[in-house]
C-alpha positions as semicolon CSV with decimal commas, in nm:
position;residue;x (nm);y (nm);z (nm)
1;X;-2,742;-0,586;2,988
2;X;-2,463;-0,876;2,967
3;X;-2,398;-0,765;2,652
4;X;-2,320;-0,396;2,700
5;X;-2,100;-0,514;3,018
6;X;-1,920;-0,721;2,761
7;X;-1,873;-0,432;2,521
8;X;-1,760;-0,221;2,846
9;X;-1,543;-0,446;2,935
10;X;-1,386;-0,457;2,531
11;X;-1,347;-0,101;2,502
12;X;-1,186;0,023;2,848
13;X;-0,876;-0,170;2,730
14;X;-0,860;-0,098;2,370
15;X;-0,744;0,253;2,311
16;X;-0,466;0,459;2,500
17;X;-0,640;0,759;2,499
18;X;-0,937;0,867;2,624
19;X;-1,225;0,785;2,413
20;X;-1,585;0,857;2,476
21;X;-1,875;0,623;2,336
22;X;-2,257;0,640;2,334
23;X;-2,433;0,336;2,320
24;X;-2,719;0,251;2,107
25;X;-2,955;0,315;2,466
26;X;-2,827;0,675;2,449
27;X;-2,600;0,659;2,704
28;X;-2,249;0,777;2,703
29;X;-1,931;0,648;2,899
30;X;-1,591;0,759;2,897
31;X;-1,306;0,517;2,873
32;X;-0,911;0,646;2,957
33;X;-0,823;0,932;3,205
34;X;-0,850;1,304;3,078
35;X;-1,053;1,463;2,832
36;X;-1,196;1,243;2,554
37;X;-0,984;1,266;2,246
38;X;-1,254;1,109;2,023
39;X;-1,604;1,041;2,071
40;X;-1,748;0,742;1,899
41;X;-2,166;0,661;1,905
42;X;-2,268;0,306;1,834
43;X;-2,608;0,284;1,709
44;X;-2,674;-0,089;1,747
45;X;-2,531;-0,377;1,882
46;X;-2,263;-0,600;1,727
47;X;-2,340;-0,986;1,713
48;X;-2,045;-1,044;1,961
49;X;-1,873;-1,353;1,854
50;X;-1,797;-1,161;1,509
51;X;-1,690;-0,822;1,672
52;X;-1,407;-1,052;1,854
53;X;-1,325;-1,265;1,581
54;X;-1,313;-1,010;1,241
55;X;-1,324;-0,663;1,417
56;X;-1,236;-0,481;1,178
57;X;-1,493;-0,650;0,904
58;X;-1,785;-0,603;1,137
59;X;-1,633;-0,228;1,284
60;X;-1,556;-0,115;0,924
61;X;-1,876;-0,274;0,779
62;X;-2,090;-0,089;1,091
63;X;-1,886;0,251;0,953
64;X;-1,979;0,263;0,571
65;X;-2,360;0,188;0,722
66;X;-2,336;0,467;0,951
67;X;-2,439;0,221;1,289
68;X;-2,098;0,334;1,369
69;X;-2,011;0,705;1,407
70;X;-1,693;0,867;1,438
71;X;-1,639;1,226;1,488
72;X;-1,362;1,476;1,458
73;X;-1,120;1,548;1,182
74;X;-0,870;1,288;1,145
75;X;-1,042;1,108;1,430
76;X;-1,016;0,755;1,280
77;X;-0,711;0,780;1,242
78;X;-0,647;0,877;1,539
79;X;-0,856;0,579;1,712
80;X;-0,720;0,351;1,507
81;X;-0,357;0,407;1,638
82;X;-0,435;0,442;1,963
83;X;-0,618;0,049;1,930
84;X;-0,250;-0,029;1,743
85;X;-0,047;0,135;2,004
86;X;-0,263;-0,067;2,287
87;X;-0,143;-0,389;2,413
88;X;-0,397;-0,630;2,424
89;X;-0,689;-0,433;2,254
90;X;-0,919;-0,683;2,136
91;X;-0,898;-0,466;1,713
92;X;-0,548;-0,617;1,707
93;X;-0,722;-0,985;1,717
94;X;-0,818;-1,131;1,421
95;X;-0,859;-1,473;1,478
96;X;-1,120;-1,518;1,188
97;X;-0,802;-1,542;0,959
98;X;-0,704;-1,905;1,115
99;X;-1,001;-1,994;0,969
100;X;-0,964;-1,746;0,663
101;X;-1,023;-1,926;0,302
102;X;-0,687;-1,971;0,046
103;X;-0,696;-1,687;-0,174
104;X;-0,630;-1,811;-0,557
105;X;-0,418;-1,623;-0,757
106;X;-0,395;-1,798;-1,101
107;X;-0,339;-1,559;-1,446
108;X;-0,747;-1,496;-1,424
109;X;-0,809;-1,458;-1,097
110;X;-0,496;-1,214;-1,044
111;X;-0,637;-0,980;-1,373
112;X;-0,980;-0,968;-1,165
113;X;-0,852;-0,863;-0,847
114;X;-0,646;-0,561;-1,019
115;X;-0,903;-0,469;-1,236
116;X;-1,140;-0,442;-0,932
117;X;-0,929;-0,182;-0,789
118;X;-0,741;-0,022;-0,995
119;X;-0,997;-0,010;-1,251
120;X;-1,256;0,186;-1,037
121;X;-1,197;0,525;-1,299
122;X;-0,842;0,702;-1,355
123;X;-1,091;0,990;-1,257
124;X;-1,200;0,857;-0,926
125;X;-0,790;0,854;-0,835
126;X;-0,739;1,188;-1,026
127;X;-0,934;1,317;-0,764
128;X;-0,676;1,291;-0,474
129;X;-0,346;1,139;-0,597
130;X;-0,088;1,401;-0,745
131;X;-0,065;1,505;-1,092
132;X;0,181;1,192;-1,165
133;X;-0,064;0,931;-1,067
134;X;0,179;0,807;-0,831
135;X;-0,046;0,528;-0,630
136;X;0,260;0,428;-0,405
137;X;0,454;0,540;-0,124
138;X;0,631;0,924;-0,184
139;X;0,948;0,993;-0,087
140;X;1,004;1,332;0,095
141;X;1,344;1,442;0,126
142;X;1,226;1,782;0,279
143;X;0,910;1,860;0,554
144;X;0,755;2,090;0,316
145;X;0,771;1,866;-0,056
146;X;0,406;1,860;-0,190
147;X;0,286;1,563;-0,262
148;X;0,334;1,567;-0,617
149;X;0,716;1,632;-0,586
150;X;0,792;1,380;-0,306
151;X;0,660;1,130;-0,545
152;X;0,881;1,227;-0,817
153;X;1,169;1,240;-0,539
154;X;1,073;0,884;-0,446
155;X;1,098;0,778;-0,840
156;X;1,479;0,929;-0,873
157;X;1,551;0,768;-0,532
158;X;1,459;0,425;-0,677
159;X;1,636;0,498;-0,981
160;X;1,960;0,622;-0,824
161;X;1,980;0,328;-0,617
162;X;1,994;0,120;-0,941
163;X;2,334;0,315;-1,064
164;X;2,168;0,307;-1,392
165;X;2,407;0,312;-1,690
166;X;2,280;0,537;-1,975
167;X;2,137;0,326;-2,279
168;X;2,038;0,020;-2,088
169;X;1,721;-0,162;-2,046
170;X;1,439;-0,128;-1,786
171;X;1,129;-0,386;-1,659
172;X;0,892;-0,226;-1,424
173;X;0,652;-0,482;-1,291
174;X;0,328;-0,339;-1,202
175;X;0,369;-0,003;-1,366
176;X;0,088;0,184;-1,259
177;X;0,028;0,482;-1,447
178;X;0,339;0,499;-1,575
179;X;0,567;0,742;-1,395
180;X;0,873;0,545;-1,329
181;X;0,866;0,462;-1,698
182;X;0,862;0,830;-1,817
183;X;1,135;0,959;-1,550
184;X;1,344;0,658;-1,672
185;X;1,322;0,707;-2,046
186;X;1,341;1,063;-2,045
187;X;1,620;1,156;-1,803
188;X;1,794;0,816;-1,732
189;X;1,822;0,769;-2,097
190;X;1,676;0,378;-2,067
191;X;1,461;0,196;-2,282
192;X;1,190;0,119;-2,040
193;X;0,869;-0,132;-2,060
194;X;0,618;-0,117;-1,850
195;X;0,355;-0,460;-1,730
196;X;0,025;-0,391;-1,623
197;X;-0,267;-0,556;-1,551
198;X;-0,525;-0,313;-1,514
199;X;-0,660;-0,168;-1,822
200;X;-0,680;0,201;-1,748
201;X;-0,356;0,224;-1,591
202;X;-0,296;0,092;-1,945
203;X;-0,501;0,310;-2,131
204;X;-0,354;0,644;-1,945
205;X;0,014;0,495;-2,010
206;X;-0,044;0,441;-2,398
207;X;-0,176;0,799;-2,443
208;X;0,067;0,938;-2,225
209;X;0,367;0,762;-2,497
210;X;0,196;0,869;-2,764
211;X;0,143;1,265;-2,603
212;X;0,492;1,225;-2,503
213;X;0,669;1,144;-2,850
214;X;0,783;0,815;-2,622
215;X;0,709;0,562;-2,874
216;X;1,045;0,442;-2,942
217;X;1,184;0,456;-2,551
218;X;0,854;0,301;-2,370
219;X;0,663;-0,065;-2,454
220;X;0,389;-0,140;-2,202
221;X;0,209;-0,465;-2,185
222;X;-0,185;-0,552;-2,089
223;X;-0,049;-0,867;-1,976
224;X;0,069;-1,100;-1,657
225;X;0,383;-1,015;-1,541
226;X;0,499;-1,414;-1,529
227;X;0,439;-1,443;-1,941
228;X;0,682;-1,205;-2,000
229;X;1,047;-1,330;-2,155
230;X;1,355;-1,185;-2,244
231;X;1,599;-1,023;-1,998
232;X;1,684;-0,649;-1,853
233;X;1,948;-0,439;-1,744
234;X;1,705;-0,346;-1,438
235;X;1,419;-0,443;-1,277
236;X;1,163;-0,201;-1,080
237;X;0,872;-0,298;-0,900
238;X;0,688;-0,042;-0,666
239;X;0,378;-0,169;-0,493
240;X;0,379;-0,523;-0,634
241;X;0,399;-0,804;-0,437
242;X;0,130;-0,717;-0,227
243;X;-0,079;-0,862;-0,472
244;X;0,064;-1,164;-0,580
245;X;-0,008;-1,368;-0,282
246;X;0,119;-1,574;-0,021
247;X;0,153;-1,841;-0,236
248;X;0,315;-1,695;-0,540
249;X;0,576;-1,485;-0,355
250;X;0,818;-1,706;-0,456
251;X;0,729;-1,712;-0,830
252;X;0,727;-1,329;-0,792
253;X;1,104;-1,339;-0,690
254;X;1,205;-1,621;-0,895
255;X;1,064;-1,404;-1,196
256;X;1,217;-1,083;-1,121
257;X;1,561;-1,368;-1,107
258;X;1,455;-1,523;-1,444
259;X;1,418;-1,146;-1,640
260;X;1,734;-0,977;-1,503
261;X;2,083;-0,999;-1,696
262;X;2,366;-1,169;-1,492
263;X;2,445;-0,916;-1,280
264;X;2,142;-0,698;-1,324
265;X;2,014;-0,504;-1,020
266;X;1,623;-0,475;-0,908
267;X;1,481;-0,257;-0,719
268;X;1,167;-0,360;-0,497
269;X;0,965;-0,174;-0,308
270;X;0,616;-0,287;-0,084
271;X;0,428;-0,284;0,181
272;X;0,588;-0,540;0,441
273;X;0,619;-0,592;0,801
274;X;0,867;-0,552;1,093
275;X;0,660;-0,843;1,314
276;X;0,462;-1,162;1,266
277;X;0,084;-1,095;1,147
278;X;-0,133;-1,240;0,930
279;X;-0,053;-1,042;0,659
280;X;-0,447;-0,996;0,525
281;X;-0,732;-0,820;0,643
282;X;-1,084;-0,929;0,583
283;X;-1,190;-0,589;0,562
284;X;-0,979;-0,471;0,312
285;X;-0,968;-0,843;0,130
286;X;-1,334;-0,803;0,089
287;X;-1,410;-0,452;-0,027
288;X;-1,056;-0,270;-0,147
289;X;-0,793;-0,502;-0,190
290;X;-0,915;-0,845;-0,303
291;X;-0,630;-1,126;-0,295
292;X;-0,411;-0,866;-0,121
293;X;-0,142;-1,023;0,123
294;X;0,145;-0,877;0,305
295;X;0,429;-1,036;0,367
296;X;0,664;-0,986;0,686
297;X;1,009;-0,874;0,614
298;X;1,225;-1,213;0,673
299;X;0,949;-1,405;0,447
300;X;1,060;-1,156;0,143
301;X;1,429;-1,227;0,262
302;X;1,408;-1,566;0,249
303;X;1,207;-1,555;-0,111
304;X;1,488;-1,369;-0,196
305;X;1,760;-1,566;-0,070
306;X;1,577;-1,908;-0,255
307;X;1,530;-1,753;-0,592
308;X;1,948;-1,693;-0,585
309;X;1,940;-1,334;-0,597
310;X;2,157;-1,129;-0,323
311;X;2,061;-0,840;-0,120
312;X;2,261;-0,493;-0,141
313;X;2,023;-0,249;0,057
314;X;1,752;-0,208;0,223
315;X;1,532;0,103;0,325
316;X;1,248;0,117;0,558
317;X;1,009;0,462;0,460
318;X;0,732;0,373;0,711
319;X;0,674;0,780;0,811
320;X;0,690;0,848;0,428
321;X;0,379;0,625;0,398
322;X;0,192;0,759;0,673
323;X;0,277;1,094;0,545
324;X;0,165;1,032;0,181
325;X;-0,145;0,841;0,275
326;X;-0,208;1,189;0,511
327;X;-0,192;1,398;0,202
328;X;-0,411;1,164;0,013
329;X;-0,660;1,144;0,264
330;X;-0,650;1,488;0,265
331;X;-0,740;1,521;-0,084
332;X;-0,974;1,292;-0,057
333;X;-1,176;1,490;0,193
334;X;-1,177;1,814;-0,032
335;X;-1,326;1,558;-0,273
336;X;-1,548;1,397;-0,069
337;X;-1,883;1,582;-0,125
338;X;-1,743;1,484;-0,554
339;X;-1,666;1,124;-0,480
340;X;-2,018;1,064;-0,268
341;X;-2,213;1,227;-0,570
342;X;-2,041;0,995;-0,826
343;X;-2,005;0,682;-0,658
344;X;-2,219;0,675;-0,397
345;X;-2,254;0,713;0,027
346;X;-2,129;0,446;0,119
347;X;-1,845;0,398;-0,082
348;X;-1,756;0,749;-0,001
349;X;-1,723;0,625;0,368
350;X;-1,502;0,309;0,299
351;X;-1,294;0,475;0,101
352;X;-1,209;0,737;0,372
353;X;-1,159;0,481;0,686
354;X;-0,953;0,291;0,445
355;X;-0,726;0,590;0,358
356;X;-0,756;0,691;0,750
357;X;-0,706;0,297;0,882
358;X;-0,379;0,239;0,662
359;X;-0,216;0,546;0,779
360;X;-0,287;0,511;1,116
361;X;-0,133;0,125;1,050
362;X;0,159;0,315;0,925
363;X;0,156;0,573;1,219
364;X;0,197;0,290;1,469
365;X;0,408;0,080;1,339
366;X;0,148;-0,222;1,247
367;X;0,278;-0,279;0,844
368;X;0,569;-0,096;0,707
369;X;0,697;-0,001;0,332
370;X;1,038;-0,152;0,232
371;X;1,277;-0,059;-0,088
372;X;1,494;-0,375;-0,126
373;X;1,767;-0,351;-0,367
374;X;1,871;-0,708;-0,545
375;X;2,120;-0,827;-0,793
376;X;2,130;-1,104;-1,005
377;X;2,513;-1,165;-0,859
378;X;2,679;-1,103;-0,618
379;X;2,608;-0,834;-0,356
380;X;2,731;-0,495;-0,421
381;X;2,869;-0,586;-0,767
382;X;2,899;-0,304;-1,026
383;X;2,750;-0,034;-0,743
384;X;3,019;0,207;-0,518
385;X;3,111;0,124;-0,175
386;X;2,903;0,333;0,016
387;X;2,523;0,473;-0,010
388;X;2,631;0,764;-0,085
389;X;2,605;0,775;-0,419
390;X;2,240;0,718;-0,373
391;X;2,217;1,063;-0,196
392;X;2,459;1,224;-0,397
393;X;2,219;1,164;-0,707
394;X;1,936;1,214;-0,508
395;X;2,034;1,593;-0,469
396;X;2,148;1,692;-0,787
């Protein structure tokens, strides 16, 4: 009996909307005035003192086991928001990450933790990314872009801010499957190399060179981004630094320093915040993103500032990300019956309240997605005066 009181006493100030939950004794209570927008059954009791410590670990954990339901379309995200939104709801506490182990992120460890997500099947993210494999926030420059050409918008729009001079030299770091490479060789007229550490997003960029007739305008490297030498005209990085950890963030920008030209520009665009947080999840460290860490806005500034480089603009696109991750959890869920049958219940269930959770983190405002534009110089050098030029490319 205490312990449902406690659990009463937990949820009437964690959403703000009206929620209603069954307990695990079959009864149901209704939390918030007005119709409930989302009706959530708990099937057993949480061990408390880990519900208020790692809520999300034990919640999310409780979800893929199905001793938590959820029901409505969209309804996670939609609960998940609301908890955001709420002032003092006990899902925005995480003090389990005071006590949270130092993630490693040497050469080995780093090619693990890609590999473990990226290298899940090309076919498994076939299945609800856009024809480009674009794994990375879109861009959408009109209400009704599909996915597929918001993402090639958001690929121009990186490469327009970088005033790219025909027949110069490109690094993307963390290149994915390859897009910004192809849109850069073929209609920026760069030579472009690509660094990756996972080795499908490998695979898929090699026989997309070859398929191409890109062999003499594209490299791409199975290697760490850090052993690389030599220098570039310009320096793209979309989706990076999230994984290189707290610790190496200032290697990260002290390398993107060390492989640009005097003068050369980089464009760099994560997942950051507008707010002090931890910057990890144990949820997602432990099951999607392992040695994943997001970094607050003035922490990249300041990495930024001590590696010598100078910023010349910066772009929030938080409502492009929550817009993105709603097409791909859209996707997802016309795949869903596909993705259960291949890899399994469970995973079919993280997967979605991970693609639900993060837009909803997006939706409120908890972690945002930032295009920072750098040079190796001074600020503004060899770029126009105004933005402008950046849109006037962006509409050709």
């Amino acid at each position: 009996m205490l312990e449902k009181t406690i659990y009463r006493k937990l949820l009437s100030n964690a959403f703000d909307i009206p929620v209603s939950v069954t307990y695990w004794d079959g009864k149901t209570e209704d939390y918030g005035q007005g119709t409930p927008e989302v009706k959530v059954k708990i099937r057993q009791a949480f061990p408390l003192r880990e519900l208020t410590s790692a809520p999300t670990l034990v919640l999310g954990e409780a979800y893929m086991n199905e001793d938590l339901l959820i029901e409505g379309d969209h309804a996670i995200q939609k609960l998940v928001t609301s908890a955001y939104r709420k002032s003092g709801s006990f899902l925005k506490k995480n003090s389990f990450l005071k006590h949270f182990p130092k993630m490693s992120h040497s050469k080995a460890d780093s090619k693990e933790d890609i590999q473990s997500h990226y290298d899940i099947g090309n076919d498994f993210y076939g299945m609800w990314l856009d024809k480009t494999m674009t794994y990375s926030c879109a861009y959408f420059q009109h209400e009704d872009d599909t996915l597929e050409q918001a993402q090639i918008n958001k690929v121009h729009h990186i490469l327009n801010k970088l005033d790219i001079t025909d027949g110069g030299s490109l690094l993307d770091i963390g290149s994915g499957w390859g897009t910004v490479l192809f849109i850069a060789a073929e209609e920026y007229g760069v030579h472009a190399t690509g660094v990756t550490l996972s080795q499908e997003q490998y695979n898929y960029t090699k026989q997309q060179i070859k398929q191409r007739r890109l062999e003499d305008k594209i490299d791409v490297y199975l290697e760490d981004y850090r052993d690389l030498q030599g220098q570039y005209d310009y320096v793209t990085s979309v989706g990076m630094f999230e994984h290189v950890g707290k610790e190496n963030l200032a290697e990260y920008f002290q390398t993107v320093k060390r492989l640009l030209k005097p003068n050369g520009r980089a464009l760099i665009h994560g997942i950051t915040g507008q707010h002090d947080g931890a910057g990890v999840d144990p949820f997602i460290i432990k099951y999607i993103f392992p040695g994943g860490y997001i970094p607050n806005m003035v922490e990249n500034l300041q990495h930024v500032m001590d590696a010598g480089l100078q910023l010349t603009d910066l772009e929030p696109l938080r409502r492009h990300y929550q817009k993105t991750l709603e097409h791909w959890q859209n996707n997802f869920a016309a795949n869903y019956t596909v993705v259960e049958g291949r890899y399994g219940h469970k995973f079919a269930r993280m997967w979605d309240l991970y693609l639900q959770a993060c837009a909803a983190s997006f939706e409120a405002g908890n972690i945002d997605v930032m295009q920072y534009l750098l040079i190796n110089g001074t600020s503004g050098t060899g770029t126009p005066m105004t933005r402008q030029y950046i849109y006037d490319a962006d509409n050709k």
